[in-house]
C-alpha positions as CSV (number, residue, x, y, z in Angstrom):
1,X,0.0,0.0,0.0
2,X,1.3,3.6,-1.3
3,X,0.6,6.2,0.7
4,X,0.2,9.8,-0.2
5,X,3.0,12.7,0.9
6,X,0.4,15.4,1.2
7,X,-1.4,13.1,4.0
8,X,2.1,12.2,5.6
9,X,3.0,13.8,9.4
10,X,6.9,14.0,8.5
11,X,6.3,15.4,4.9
12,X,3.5,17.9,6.2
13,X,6.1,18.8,9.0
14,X,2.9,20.1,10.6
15,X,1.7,21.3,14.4
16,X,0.5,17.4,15.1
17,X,4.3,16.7,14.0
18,X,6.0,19.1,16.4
19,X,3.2,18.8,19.1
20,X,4.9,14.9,19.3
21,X,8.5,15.5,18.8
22,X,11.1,18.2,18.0
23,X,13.5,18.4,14.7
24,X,17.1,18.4,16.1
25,X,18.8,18.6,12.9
26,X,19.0,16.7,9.4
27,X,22.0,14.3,8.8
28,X,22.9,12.5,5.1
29,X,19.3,11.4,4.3
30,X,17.7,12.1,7.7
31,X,16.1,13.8,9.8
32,X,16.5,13.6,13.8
33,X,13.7,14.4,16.6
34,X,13.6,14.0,20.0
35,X,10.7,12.2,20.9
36,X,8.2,14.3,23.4
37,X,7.3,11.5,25.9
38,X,10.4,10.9,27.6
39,X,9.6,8.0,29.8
40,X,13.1,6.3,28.7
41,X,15.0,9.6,28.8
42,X,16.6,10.3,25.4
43,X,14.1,8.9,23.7
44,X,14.8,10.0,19.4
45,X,13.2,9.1,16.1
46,X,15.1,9.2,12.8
47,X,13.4,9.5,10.0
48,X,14.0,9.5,6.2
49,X,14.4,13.0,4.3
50,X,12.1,12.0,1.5
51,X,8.7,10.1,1.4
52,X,9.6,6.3,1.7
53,X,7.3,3.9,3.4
54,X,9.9,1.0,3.3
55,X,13.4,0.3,4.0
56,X,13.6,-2.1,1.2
57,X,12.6,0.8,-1.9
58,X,15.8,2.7,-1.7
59,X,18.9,2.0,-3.5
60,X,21.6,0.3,-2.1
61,X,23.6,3.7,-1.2
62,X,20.9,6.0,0.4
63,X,19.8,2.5,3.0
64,X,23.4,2.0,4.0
65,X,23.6,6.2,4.7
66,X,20.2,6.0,6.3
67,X,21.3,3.0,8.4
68,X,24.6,5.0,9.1
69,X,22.7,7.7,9.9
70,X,20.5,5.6,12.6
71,X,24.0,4.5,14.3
72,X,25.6,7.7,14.1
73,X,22.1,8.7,16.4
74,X,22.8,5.6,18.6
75,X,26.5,6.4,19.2
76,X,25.4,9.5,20.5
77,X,22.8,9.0,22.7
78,X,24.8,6.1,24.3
79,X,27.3,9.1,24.6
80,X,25.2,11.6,25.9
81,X,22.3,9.3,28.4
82,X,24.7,6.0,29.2
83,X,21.4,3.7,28.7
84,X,22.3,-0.1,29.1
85,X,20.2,-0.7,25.8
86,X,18.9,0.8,22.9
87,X,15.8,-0.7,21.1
88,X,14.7,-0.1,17.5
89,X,11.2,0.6,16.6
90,X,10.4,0.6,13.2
91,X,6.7,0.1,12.4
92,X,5.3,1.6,9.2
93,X,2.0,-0.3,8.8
94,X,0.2,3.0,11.1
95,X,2.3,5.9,9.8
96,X,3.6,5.1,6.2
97,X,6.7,7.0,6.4
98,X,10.1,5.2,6.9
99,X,11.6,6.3,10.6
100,X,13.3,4.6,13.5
101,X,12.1,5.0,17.1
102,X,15.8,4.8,18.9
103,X,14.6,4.1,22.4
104,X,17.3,4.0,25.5
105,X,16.1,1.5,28.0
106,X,17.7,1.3,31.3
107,X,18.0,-1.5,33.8
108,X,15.2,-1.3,36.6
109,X,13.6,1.4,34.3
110,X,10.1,1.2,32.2
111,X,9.6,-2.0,30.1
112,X,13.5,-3.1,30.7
113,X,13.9,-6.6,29.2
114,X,10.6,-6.4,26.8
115,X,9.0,-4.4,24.5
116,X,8.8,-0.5,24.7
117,X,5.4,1.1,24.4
118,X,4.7,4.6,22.9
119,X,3.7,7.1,26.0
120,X,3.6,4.7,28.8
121,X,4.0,7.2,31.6
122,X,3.4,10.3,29.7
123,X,6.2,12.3,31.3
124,X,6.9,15.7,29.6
125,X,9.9,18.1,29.6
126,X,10.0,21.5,29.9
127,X,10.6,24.1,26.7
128,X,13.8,24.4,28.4
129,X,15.1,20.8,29.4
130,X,13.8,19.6,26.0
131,X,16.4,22.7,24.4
132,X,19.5,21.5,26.6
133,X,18.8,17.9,25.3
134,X,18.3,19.0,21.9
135,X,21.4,21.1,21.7
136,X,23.7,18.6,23.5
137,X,22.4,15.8,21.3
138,X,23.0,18.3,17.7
139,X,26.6,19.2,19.4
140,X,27.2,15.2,19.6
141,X,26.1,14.8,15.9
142,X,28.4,17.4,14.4
C-alpha cells in the first residue's frame, strides 16, 4: 500500500508533528527528533528525508547512509544518556513513512527486558530541558 505525501505527518512537517516530537537537525538522508514522551529519557526518532514507506525501496547507497545515519544517532545517545540498551522501533503499517524509534532502556527502568510502548508514563519536559537535550544531542552529531 502507497501512501500519499500530502497526507504524511513528517512530509506535512505540521503542528501534530511538532506537538509529538522536535526536529534536532537533518543528517545525510535524515532527519533527527527527539521524541516528546520521555519516559526512557533520550528517547529519538530518525526519519528518512524523502517520502519512503519502506526500508527495502531505496537503493543500495541511500539504506546503507540512512542506516549509518541511525547508528551515528545511537552512538550519540549512548554518549550523551549512558542507557544499558537501545531498542529499535520501526513500524510503518500506522504511519507510512520510513523512521526509527531509537529508544534507551535502562535496567530497573520502564519496560527493561521487553518491548517498549509509545507514552507509557506520559512524562513531559519543559521548553527548556527539552532545548538543553536538543542542543547537546545536535553538538554530539556534528
Amino acid at each position: 500500500m502507497k501512501s500519499d505525501p500530502k497526507d504524511c505527518l513528517y512530509c506535512q512537517n505540521n503542528e501534530t508533528l511538532h506537538s509529538l516530537m522536535l526536529e534536532v537537525t537533518e543528517l545525510s538522508v535524515s532527519r533527527v527528533f527527539i521524541f516528546k514522551e520521555q519516559t526512557y529519557k533520550g528517547r529519538c526518532l530518525v526519519a528518512y528525508k524523502d517520502h519512503v514507506d519502506d526500508l527495502n525501496l531505496l537503493s543500495d547507497d541511500n539504506r546503507n547512509a540512512f542506516m549509518d545515519d541511525v547508528a551515528r544517532v545511537t552512538r550519540a545517545m549512548q554518549k550523551l544518556f549512558h542507557p544499558d540498551k537501545i531498542n529499535y522501533g520501526a513500524y510503518s503499517d500506522t504511519l507510512e513513512h520510513l523512521h526509527f524509534h531509537l529508544v534507551p532502556k535502562y535496567a530497573g527502568g520502564p519496560d527493561f527486558g521487553g518491548v517498549f510502548r509509545m507514552n507509557p508514563q506520559n512524562i513531559y519536559l519543559t521548553d527548556g530541558e527539552y532545548a538543553q537535550m536538543a542542543e547537546a544531542l545536535r553538538k554530539e552529531l556534528e
